[in-house]
PyMOL Python script that loads the backbone (N, CA, C, O; Angstrom):
from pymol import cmd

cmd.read_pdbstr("""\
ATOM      1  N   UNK A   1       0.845  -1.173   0.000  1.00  0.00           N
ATOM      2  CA  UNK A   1       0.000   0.000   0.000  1.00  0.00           C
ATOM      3  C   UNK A   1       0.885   1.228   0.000  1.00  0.00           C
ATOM      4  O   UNK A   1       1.616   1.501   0.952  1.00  0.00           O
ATOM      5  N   UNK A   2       0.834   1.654  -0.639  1.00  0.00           N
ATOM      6  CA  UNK A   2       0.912   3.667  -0.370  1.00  0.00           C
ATOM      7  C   UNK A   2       0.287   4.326   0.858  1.00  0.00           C
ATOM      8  O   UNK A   2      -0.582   3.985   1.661  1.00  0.00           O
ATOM      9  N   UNK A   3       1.152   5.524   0.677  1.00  0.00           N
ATOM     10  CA  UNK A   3       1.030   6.353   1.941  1.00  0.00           C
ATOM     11  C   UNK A   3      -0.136   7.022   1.419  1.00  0.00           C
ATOM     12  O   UNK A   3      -0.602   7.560   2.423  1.00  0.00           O
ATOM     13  N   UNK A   4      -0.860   7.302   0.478  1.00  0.00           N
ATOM     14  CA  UNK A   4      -1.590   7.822   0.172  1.00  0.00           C
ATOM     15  C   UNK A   4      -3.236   6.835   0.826  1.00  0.00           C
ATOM     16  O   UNK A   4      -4.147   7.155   1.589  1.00  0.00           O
ATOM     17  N   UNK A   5      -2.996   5.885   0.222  1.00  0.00           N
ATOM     18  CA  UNK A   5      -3.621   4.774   0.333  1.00  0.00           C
ATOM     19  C   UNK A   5      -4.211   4.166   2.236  1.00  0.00           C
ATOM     20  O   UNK A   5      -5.254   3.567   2.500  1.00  0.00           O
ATOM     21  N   UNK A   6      -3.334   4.515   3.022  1.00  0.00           N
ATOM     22  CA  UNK A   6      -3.111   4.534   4.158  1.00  0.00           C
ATOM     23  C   UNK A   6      -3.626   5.606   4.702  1.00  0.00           C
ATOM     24  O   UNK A   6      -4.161   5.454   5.801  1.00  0.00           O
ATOM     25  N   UNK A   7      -3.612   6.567   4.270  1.00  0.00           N
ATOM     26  CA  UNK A   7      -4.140   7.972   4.845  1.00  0.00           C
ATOM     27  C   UNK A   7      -4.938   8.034   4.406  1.00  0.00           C
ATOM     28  O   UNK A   7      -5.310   9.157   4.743  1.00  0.00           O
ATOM     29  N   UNK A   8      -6.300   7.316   3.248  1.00  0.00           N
ATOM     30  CA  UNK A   8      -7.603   7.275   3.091  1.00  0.00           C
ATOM     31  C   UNK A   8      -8.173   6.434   4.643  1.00  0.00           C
ATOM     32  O   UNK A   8      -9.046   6.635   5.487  1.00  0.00           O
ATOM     33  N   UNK A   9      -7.136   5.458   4.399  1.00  0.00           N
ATOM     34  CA  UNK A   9      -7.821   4.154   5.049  1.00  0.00           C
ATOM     35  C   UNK A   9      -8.190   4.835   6.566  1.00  0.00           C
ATOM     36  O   UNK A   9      -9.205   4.653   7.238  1.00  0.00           O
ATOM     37  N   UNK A  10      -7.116   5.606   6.838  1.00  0.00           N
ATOM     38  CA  UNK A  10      -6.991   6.066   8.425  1.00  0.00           C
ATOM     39  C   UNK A  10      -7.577   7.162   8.991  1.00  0.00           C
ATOM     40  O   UNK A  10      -7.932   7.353  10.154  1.00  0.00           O
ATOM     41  N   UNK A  11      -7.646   8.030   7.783  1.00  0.00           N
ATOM     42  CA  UNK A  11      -8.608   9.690   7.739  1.00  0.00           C
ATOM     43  C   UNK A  11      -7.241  10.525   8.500  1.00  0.00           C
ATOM     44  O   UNK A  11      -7.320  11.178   9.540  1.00  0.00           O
ATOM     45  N   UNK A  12      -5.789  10.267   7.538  1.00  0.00           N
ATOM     46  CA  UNK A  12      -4.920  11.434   8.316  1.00  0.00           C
ATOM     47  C   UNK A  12      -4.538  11.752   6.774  1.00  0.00           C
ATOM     48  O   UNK A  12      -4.922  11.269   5.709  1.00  0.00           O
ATOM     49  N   UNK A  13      -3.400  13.011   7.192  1.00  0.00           N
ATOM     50  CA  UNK A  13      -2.971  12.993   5.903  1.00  0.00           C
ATOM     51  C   UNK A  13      -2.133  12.112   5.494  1.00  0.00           C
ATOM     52  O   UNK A  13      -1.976  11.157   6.254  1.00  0.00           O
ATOM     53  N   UNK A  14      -1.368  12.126   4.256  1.00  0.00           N
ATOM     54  CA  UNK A  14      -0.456  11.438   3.371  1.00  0.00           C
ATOM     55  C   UNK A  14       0.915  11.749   4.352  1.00  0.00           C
ATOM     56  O   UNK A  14       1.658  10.767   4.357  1.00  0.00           O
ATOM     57  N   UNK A  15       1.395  12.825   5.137  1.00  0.00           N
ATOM     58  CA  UNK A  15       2.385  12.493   5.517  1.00  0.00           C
ATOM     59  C   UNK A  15       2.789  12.034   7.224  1.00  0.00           C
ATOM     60  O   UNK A  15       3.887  11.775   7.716  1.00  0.00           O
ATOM     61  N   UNK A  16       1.515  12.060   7.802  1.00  0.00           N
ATOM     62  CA  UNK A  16       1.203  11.549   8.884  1.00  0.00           C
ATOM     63  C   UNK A  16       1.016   9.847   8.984  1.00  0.00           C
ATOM     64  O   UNK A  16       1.182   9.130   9.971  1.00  0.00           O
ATOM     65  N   UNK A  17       0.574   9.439   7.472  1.00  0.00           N
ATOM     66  CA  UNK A  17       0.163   7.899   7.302  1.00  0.00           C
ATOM     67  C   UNK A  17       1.642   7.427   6.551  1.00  0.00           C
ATOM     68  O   UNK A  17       1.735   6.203   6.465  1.00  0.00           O
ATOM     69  N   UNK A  18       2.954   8.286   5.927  1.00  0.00           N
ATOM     70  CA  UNK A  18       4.033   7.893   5.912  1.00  0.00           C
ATOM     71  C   UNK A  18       4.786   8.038   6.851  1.00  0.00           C
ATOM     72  O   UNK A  18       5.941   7.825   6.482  1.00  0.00           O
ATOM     73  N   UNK A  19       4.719   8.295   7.888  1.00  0.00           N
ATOM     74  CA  UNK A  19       5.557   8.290   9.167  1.00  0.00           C
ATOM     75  C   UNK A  19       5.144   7.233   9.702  1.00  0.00           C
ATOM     76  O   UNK A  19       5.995   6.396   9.999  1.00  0.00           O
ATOM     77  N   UNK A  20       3.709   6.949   9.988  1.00  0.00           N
ATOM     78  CA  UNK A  20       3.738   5.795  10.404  1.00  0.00           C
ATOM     79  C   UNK A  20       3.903   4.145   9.906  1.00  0.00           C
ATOM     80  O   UNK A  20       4.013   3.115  10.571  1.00  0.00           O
ATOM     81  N   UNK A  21       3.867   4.400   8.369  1.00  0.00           N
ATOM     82  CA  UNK A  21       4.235   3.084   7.461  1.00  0.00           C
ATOM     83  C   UNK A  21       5.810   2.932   7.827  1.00  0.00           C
ATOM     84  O   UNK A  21       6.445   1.912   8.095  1.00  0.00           O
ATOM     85  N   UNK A  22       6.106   3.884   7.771  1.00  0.00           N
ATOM     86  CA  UNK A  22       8.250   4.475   8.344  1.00  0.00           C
ATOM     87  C   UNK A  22       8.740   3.590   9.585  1.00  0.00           C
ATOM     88  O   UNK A  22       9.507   2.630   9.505  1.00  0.00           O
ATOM     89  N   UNK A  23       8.126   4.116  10.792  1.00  0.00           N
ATOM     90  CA  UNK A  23       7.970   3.388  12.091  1.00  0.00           C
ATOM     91  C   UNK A  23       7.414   1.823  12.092  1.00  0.00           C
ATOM     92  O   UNK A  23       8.068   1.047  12.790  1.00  0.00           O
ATOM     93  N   UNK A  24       6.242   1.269  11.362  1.00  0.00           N
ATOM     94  CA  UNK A  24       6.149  -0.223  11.028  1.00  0.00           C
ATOM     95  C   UNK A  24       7.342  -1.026  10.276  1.00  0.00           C
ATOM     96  O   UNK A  24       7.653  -2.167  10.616  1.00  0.00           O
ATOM     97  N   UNK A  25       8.120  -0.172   8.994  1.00  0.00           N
ATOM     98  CA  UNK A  25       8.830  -1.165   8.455  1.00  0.00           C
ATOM     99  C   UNK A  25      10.342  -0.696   8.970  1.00  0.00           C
ATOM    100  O   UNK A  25      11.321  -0.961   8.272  1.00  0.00           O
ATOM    101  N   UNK A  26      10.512   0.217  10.584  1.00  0.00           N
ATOM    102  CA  UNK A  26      11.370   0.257  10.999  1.00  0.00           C
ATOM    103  C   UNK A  26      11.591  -0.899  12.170  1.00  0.00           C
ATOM    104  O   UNK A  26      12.649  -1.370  12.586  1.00  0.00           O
ATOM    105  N   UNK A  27      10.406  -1.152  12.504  1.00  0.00           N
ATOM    106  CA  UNK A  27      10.469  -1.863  13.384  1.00  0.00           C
ATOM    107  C   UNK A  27      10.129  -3.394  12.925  1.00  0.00           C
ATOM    108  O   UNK A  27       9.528  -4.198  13.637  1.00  0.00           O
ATOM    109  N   UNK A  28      10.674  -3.681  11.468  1.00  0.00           N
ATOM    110  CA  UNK A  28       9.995  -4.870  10.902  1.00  0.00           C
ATOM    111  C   UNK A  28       8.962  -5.731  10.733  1.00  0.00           C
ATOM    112  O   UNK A  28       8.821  -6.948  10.614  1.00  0.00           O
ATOM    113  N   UNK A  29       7.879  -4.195  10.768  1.00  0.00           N
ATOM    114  CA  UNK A  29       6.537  -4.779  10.809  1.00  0.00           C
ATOM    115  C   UNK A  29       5.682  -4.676   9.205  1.00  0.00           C
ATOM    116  O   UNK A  29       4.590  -5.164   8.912  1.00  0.00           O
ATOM    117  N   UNK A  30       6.675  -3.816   8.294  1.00  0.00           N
ATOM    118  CA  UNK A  30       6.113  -4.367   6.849  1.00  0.00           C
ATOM    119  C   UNK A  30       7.432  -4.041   6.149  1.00  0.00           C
ATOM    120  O   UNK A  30       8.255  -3.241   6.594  1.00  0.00           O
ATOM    121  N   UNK A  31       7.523  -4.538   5.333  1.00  0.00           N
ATOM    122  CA  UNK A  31       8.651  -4.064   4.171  1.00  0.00           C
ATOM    123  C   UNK A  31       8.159  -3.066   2.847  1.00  0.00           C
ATOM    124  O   UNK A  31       7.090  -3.055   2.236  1.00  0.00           O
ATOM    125  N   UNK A  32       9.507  -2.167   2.660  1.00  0.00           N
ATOM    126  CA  UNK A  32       9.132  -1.203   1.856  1.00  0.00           C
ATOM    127  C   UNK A  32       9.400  -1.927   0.625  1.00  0.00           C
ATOM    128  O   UNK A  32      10.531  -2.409   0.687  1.00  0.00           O
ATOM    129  N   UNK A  33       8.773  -2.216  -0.548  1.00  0.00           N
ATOM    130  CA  UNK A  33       9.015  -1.941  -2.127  1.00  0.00           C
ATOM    131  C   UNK A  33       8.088  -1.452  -2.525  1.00  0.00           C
ATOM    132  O   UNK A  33       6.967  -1.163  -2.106  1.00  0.00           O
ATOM    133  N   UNK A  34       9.286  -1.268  -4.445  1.00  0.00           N
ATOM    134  CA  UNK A  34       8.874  -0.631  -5.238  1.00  0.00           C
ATOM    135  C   UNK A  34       7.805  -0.617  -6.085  1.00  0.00           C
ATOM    136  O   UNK A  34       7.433  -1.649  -6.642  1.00  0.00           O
ATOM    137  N   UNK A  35       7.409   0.159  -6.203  1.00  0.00           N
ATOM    138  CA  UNK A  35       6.199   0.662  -7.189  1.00  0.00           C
ATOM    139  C   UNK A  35       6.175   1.245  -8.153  1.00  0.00           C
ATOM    140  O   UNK A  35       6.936   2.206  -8.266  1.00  0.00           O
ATOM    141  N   UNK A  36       5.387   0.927  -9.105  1.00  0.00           N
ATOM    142  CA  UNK A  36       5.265   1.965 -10.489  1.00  0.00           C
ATOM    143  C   UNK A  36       5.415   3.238 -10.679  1.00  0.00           C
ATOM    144  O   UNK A  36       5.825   3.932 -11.609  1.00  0.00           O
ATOM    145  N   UNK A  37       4.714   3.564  -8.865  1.00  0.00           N
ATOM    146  CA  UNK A  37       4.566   5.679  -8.766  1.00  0.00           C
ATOM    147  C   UNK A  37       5.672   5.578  -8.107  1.00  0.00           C
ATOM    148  O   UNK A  37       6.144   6.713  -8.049  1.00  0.00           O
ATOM    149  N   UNK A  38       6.582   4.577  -7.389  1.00  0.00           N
ATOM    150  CA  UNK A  38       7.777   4.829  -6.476  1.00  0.00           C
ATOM    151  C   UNK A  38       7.829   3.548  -5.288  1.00  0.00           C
ATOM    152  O   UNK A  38       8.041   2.342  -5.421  1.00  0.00           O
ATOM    153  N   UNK A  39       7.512   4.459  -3.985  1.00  0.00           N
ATOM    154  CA  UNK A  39       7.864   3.010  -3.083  1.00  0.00           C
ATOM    155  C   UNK A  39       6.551   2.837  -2.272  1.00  0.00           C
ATOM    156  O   UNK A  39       5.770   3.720  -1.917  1.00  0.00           O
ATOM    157  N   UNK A  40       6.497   1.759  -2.100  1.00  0.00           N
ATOM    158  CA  UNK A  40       4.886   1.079  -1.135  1.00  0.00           C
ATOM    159  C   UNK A  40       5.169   0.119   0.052  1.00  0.00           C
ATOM    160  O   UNK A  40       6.308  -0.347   0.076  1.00  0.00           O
ATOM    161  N   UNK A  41       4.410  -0.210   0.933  1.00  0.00           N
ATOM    162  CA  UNK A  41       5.202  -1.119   2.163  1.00  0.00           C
ATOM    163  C   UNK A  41       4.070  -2.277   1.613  1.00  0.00           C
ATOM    164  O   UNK A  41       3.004  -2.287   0.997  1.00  0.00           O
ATOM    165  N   UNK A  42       4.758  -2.983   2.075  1.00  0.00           N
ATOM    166  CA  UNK A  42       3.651  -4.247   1.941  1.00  0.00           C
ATOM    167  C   UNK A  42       3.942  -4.637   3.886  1.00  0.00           C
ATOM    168  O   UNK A  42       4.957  -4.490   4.567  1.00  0.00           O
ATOM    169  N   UNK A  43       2.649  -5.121   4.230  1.00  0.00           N
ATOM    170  CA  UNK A  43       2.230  -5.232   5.621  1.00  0.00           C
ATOM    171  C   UNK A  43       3.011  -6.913   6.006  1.00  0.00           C
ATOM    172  O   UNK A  43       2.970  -7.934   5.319  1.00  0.00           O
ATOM    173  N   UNK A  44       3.588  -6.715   7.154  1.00  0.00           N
ATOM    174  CA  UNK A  44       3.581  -8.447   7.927  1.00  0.00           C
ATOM    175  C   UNK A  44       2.533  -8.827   8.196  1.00  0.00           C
ATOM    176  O   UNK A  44       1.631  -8.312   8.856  1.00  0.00           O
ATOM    177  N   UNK A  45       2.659 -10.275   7.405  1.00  0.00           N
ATOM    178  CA  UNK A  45       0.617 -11.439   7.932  1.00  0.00           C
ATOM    179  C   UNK A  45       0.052 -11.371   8.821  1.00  0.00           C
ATOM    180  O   UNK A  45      -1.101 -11.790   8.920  1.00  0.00           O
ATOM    181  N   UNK A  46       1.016 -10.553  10.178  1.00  0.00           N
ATOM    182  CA  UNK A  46       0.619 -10.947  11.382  1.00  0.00           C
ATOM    183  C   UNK A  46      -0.195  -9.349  11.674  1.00  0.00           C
ATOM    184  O   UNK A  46      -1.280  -9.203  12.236  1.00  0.00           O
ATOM    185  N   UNK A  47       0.673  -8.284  11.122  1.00  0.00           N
ATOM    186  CA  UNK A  47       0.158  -7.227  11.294  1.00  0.00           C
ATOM    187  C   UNK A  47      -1.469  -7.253  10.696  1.00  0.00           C
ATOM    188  O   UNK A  47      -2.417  -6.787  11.330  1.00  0.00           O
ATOM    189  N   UNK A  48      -1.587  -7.961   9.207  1.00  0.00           N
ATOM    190  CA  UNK A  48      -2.540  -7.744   8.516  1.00  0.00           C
ATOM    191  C   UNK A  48      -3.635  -8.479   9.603  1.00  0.00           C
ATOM    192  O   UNK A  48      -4.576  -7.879  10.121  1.00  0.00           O
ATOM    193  N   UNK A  49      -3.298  -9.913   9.829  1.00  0.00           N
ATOM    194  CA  UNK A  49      -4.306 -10.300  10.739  1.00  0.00           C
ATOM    195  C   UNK A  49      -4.861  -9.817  12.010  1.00  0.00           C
ATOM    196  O   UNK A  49      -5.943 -10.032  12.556  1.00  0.00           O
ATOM    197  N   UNK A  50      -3.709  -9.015  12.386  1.00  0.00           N
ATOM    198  CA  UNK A  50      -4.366  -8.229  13.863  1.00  0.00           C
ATOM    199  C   UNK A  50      -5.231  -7.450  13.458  1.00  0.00           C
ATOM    200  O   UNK A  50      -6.333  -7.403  14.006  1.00  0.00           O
ATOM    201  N   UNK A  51      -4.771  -6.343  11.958  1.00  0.00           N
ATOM    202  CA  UNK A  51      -5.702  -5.582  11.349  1.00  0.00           C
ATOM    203  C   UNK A  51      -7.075  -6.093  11.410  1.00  0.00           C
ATOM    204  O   UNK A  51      -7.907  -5.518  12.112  1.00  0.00           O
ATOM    205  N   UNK A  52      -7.413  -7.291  10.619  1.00  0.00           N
ATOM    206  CA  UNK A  52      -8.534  -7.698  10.261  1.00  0.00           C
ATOM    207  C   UNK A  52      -9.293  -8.292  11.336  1.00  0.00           C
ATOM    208  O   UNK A  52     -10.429  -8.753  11.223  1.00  0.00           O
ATOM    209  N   UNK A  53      -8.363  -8.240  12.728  1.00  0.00           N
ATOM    210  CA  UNK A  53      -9.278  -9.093  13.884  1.00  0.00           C
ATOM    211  C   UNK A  53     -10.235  -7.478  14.389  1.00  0.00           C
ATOM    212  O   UNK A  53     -11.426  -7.229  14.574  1.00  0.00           O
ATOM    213  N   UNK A  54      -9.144  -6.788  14.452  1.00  0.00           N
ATOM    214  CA  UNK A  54      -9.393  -5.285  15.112  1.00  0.00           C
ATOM    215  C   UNK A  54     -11.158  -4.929  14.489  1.00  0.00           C
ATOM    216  O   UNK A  54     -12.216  -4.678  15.067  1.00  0.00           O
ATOM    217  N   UNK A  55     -10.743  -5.078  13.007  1.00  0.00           N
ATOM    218  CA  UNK A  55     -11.761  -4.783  12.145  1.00  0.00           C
ATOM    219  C   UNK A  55     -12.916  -5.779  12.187  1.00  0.00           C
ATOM    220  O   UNK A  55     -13.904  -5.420  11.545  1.00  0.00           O
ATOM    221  N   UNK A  56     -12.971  -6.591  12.617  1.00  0.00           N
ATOM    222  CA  UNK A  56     -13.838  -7.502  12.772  1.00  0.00           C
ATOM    223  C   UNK A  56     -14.589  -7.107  13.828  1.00  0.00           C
ATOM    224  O   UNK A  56     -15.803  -6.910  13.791  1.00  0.00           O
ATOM    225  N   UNK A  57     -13.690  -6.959  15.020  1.00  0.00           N
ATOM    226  CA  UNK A  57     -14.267  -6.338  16.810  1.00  0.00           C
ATOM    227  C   UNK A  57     -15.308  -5.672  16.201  1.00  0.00           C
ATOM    228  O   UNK A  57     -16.469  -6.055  16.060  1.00  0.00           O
ATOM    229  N   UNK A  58     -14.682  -4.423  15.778  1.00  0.00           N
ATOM    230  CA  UNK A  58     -15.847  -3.113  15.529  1.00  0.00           C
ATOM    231  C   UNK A  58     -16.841  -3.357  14.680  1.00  0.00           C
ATOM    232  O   UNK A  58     -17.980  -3.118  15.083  1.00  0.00           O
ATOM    233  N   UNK A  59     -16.694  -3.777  13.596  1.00  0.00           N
ATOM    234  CA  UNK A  59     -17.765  -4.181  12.859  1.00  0.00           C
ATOM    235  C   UNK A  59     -18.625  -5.099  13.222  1.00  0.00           C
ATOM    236  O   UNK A  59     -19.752  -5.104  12.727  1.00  0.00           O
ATOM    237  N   UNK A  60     -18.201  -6.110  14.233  1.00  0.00           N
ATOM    238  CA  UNK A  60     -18.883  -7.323  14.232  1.00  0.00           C
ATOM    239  C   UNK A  60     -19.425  -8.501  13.556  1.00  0.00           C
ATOM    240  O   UNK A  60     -20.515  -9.071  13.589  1.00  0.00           O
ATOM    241  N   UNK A  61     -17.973  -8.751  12.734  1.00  0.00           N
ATOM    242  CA  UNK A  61     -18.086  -9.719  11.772  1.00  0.00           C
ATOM    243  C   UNK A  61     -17.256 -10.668  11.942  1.00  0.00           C
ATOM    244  O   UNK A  61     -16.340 -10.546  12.755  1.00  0.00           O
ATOM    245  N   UNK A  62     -17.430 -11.820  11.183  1.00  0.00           N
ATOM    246  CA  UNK A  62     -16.057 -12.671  11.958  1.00  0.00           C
ATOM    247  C   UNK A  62     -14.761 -12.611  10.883  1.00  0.00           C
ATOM    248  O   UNK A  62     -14.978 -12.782   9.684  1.00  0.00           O
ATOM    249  N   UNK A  63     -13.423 -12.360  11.378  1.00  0.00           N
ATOM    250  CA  UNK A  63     -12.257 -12.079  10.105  1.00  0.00           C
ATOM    251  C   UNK A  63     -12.369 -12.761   8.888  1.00  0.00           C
ATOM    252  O   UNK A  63     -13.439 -13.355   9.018  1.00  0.00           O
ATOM    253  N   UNK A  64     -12.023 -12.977   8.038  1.00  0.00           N
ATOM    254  CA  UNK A  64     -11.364 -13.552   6.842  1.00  0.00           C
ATOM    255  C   UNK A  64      -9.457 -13.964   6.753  1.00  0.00           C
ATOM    256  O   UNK A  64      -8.475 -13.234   6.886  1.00  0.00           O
ATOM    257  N   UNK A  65      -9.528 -14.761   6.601  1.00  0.00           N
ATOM    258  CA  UNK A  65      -7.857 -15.201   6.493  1.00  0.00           C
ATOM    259  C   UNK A  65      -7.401 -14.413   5.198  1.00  0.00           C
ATOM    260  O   UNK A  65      -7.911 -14.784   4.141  1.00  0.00           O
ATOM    261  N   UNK A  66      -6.518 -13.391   5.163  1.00  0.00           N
ATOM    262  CA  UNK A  66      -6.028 -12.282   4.308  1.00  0.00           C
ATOM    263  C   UNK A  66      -5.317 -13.197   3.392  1.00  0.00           C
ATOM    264  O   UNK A  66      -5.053 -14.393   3.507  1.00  0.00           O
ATOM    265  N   UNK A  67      -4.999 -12.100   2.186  1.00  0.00           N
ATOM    266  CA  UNK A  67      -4.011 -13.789   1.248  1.00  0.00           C
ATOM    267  C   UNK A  67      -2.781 -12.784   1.656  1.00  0.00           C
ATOM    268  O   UNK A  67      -2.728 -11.604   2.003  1.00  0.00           O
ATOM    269  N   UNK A  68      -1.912 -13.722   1.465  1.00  0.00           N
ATOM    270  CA  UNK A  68      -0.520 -13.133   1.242  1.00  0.00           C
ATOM    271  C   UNK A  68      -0.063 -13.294   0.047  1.00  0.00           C
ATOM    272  O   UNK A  68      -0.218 -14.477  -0.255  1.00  0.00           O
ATOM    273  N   UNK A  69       0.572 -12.529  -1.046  1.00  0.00           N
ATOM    274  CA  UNK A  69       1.571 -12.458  -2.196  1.00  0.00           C
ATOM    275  C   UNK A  69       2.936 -12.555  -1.623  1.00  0.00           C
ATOM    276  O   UNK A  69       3.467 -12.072  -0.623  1.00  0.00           O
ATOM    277  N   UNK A  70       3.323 -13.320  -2.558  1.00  0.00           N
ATOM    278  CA  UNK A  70       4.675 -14.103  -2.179  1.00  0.00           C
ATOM    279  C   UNK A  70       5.598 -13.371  -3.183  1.00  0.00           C
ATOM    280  O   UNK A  70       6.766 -13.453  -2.803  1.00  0.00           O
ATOM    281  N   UNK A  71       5.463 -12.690  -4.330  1.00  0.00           N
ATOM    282  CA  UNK A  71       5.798 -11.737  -4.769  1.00  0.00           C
ATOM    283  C   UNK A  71       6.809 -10.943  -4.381  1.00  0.00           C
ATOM    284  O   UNK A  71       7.047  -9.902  -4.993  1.00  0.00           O
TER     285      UNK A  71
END
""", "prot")
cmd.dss("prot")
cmd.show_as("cartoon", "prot")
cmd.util.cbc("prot")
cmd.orient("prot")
């Protein structure tokens, strides 16, 4: 994902949602590559799944097992 992309998802701006993609793949919680427009992080499974449990809580749905690209 993009920082752009991240800062829809989150309702901050674009450089508030790249500081914090910065701090995740500093702390080896996603890795940065490249992209067509430049650079994108792709998320750790584990991060994505906490994501989708989080998102589940609030919504009240039960998760989905995320895919991973091996890519």
């Amino acid at each position: 994902m993009t920082a752009g992309t991240a800062a829809r998802a989150l309702g901050t701006g674009t450089e508030e949602a790249e500081e914090l993609l910065a701090d995740l793949a500093a702390a080896h919680w996603a890795d940065v590559v490249r992209g067509p427009g430049g650079h994108a992080y792709r998320l750790h499974p584990l991060v994505r799944l906490f994501a989708g449990g989080m998102l589940a809580e609030e919504e009240g749905a039960v998760p989905r097992v995320l895919p991973v690209r091996t890519s």
